[in-house]
C-alpha positions, 0 to 999 in steps of 0.5 A: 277338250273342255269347253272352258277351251275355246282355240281359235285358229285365225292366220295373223301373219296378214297383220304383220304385213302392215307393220313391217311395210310402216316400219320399211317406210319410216327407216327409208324417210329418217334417212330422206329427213336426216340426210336433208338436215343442215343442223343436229336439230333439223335432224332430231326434227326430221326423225320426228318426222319420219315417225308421223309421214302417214300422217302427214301424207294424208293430211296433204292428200286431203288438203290437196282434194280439197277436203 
């Protein structure tokens, strides 16, 4: 093996983990957001939504200590 040839052997499966709990979350609040929509749009609006709830649920969560 050369020296140019520097393999490292991490385990990133860890990291995928994250990923697939978001994207579970953001399936399950388009559903919430769009089954609450009255209007085409309210749902367009709820989609964009349902992409940011972290956000927002921080943003709450902080507004709500106080911070």
């Amino acid at each position: 093996m050369s020296e140019d040839c520097k393999c490292n052997n991490h385990n990133h499966s860890a990291n995928a983990s994250g990923g697939a709990v978001y994207g579970l979350g953001v399936i399950g609040a388009a559903v919430f957001f769009i089954a609450k929509a009255t209007t085409f749009w309210v749902g367009v609006l709820g989609f964009l939504k349902a992409l940011v709830w972290p956000a927002i649920l921080v943003f709450e969560a902080l507004r709500a200590l106080g911070a």
